[in-house]
C-alpha positions in Angstrom: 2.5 13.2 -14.7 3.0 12.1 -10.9 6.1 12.0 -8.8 7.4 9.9 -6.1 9.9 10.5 -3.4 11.0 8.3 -0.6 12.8 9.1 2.1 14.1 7.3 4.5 14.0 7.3 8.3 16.3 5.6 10.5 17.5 2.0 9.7 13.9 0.3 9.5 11.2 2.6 7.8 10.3 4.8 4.8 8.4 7.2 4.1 6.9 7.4 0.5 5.0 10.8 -0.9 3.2 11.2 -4.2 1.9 13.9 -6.4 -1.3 13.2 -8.5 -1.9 16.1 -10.9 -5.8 14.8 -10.6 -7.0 12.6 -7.5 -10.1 11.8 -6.7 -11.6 13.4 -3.9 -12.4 9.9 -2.7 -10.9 9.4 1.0 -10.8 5.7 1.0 -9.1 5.3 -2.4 -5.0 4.3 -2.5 -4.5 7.5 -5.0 -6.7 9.8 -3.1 -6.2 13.1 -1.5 -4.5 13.4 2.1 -3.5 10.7 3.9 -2.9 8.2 1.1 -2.7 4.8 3.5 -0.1 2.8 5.5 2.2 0.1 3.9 3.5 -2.3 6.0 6.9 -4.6 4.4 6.6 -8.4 4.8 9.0 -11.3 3.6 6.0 -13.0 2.1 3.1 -11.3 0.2 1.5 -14.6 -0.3 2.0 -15.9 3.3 0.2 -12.4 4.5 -2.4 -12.4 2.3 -3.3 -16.1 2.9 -3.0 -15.1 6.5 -5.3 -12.0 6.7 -8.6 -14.2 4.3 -8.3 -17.0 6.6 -9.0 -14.0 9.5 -12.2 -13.4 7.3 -10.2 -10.2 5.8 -11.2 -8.9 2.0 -7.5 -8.7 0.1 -7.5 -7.2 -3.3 -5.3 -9.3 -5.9 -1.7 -9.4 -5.8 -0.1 -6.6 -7.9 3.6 -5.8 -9.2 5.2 -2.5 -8.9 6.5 -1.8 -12.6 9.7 0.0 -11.5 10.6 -2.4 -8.4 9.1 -5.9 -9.6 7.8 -6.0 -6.1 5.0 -7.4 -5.0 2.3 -5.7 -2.9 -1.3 -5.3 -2.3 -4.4 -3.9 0.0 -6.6 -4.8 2.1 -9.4 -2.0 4.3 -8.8 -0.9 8.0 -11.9 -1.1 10.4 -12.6 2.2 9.2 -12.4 1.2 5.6 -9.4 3.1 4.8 -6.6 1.0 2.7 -3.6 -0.5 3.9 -0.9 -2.2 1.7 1.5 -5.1 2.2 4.7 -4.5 0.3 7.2 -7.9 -0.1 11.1 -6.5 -0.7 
């Protein structure tokens, strides 16, 4: 079983932490150990991700969170690490 906790910090940002009973070892992987990646919020999942291929970036499909109904999805850093868009 995994567990997530948010916590929020000041008016604008959140902090989310999880707990996988079994990640893979993997660095670069969203559900990997350490440093899991950076989300960033945006009005307009769509809107960023047509934003970031027409920059030449690779953007995984569009997912929705089961609990939230949000959508959100990642894309690589230059150092190939992830990093999500979250729409609220």
């Amino acid at each position: 079983m995994s567990y997530k906790l948010d916590l929020k910090v000041g008016e604008n940002a959140q902090i989310e932490l999880f707990s996988f009973p079994n990640p893979p070892e993997r660095p670069s992987k969203p559900e990997a150990c350490g440093l899991r990646h950076l989300a960033f919020q945006v009005d307009d999942v769509e809107e960023t991700v047509f934003y970031l291929k027409s920059k030449g970036l690779e953007v995984e499909n569009i997912r929705v969170d089961e609990i939230t109904g949000n959508k959100f999805t990642f894309f690589k850093d230059p150092d190939n690490l992830p990093l999500e868009i979250y729409e609220r």
